[in-house]
C-alpha positions as CSV (number, residue, x, y, z in Angstrom):
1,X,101.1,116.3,94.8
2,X,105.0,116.4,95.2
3,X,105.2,114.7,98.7
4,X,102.5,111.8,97.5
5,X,105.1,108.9,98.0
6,X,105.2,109.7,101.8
7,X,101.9,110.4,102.1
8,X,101.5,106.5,100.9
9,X,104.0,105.5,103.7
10,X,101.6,106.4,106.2
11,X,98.3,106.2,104.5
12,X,97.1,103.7,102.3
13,X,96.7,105.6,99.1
14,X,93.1,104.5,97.5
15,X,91.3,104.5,101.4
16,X,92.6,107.9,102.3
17,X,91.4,109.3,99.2
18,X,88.5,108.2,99.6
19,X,87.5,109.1,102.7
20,X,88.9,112.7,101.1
21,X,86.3,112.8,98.2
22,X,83.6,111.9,100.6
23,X,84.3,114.8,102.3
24,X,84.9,117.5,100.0
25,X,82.0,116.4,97.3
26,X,78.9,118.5,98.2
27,X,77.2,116.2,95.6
28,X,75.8,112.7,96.5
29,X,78.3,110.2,95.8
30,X,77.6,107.0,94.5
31,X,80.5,103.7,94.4
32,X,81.0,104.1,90.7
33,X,81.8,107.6,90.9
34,X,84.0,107.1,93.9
35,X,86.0,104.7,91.8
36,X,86.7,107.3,89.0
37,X,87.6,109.8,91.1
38,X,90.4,108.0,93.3
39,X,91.1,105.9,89.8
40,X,90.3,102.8,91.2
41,X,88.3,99.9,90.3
42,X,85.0,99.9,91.2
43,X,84.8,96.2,93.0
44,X,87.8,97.4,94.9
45,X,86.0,100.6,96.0
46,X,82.8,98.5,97.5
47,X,85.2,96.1,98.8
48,X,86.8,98.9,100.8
49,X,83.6,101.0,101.4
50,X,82.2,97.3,103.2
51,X,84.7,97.3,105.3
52,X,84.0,101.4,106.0
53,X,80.5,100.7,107.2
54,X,81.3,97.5,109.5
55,X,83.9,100.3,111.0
56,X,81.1,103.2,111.4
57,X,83.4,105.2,109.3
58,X,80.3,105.6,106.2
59,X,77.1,104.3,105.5
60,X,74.9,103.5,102.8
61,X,71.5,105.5,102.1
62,X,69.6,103.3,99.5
63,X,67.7,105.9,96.8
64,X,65.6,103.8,94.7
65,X,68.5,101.6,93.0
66,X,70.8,103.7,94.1
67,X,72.9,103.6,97.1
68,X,74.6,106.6,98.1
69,X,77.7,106.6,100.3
70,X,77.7,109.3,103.3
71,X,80.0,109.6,106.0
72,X,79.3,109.0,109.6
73,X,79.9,112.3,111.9
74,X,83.5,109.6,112.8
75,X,84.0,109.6,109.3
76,X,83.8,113.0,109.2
77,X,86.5,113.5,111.6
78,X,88.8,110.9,110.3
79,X,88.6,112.3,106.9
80,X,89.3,116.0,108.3
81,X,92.4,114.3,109.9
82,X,94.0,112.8,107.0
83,X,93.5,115.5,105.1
84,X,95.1,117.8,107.3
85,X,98.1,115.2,107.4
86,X,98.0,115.4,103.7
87,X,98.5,119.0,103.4
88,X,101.2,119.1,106.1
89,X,103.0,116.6,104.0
């Protein structure tokens, strides 16, 4: 992505991205793979997906031991916004 530095003037980088991958993946998503895609750490990634649910932005469907991570119809939106920004960037 040429124009990444600005993007990261606006956005912060690891959050946006997130939000991203949660809305392109047609898979379920779980934290750990979240964290490998965005290249992040994985406490980081709950950290910031904890403070994503207290906002309305995602929340967390528990499969077994599993908890998968789905956005909220806001979350949705948001992530459809950023994205946008990001390609007109």
């Amino acid at each position: 992505m040429r124009n990444k530095k600005i993007f990261g003037t606006f956005f912060r980088e690891k959050p946006a991205m997130m939000l991203i991958n949660l809305k392109n993946n047609s898979n379920e998503t779980y934290a750990s793979s979240l964290a490998k895609n965005v290249d992040c750490t994985y406490s980081h990634v709950v950290k910031i997906l904890q403070e994503m649910e207290k906002a309305n932005i995602v929340r967390f469907k528990k499969q077994g031991r599993l908890k998968i991570i789905e956005l909220t119809a806001k979350g949705n939106t948001i992530a459809e916004n950023i994205e946008n920004v990001r390609m007109n960037l």
